[in-house]
C-alpha positions in Angstrom: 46.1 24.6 -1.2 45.4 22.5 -4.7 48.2 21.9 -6.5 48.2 19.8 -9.5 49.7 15.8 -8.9 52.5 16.3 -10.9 54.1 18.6 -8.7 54.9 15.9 -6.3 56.4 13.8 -9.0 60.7 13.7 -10.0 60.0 14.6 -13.5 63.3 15.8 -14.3 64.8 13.0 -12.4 63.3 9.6 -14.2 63.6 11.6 -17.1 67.2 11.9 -17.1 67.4 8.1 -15.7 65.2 7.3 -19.0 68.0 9.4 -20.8 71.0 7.0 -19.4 68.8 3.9 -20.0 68.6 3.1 -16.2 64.9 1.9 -16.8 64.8 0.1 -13.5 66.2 3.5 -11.4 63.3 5.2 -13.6 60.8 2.9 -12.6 61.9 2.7 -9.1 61.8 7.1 -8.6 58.6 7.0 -10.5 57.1 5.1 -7.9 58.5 6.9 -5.1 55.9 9.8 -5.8 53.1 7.5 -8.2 51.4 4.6 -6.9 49.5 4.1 -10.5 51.7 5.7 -13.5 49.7 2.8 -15.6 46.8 5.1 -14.8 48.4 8.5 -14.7 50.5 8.2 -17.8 46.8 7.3 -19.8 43.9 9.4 -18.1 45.7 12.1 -17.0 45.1 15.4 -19.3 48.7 16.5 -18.6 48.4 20.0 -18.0 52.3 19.9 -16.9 53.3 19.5 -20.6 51.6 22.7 -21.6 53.5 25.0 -18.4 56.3 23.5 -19.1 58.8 26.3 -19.6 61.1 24.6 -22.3 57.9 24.8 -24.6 59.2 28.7 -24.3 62.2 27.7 -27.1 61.1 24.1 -28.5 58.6 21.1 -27.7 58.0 21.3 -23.9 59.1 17.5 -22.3 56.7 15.0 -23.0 55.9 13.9 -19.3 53.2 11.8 -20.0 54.4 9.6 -22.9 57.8 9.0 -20.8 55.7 7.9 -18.0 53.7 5.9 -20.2 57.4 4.2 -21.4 58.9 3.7 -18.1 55.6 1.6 -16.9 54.9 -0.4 -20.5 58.7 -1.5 -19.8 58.2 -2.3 -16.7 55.5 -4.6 -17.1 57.1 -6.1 -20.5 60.6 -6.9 -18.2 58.6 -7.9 -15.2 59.2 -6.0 -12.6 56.1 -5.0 -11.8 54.1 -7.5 -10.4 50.4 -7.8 -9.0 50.8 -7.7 -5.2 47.0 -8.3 -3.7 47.0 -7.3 -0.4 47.0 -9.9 2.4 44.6 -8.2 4.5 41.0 -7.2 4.2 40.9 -3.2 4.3 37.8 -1.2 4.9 36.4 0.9 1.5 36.6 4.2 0.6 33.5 5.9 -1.5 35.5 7.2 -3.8 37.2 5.1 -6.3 40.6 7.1 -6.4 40.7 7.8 -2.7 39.6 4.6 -2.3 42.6 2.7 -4.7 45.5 5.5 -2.8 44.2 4.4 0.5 44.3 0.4 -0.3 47.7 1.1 -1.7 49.2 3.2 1.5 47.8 0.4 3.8 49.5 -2.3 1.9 52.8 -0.5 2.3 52.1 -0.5 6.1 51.0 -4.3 6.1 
């Protein structure tokens, strides 16, 4: 079965952790279901936004621009930080196979 990415993600959760200004909380659910919200929250067409049944009585929740916010802070307060991998890994073809599979491995190094 295909289902979209942002299925797997705790939208409503960092959103509400965005909502209490816990940033860090945010950051840290985010990543429990994103490896690259600097990616996601840019490139991805966001086809979430447009389902998303509060768009039934107002502006559906901006999913992408939060993500977008939660990472950009991140970044600006430092908590993310480059982490190259100690280990040589093989290659995958495929460049976003390839980037999930080089982050998985590094979580089992």
């Amino acid at each position: 079965m295909n289902l979209p990415f942002c299925t797997i993600l705790k939208i409503p959760e960092f959103n509400e952790l965005v909502y209490q200004n816990r940033w860090r909380e945010a950051l840290d659910r985010l990543l429990e279901t994103n490896n690259f919200p600097e990616f996601t929250g840019r490139v991805c067409p966001a086809p979430c936004e447009g389902s998303c049944v509060l768009g039934i009585i107002e502006n559906p929740v901006s999913i992408k621009s939060i993500e977008c916010a939660i990472i950009d802070k991140a970044f600006e307060e430092g908590w993310m930080v480059p982490q190259p991998p100690q280990k040589r890994t093989g290659y995958v073809r495929n460049i976003s196979l390839s980037l999930s599979a080089t982050s998985l491995l590094r979580l089992l190094a």
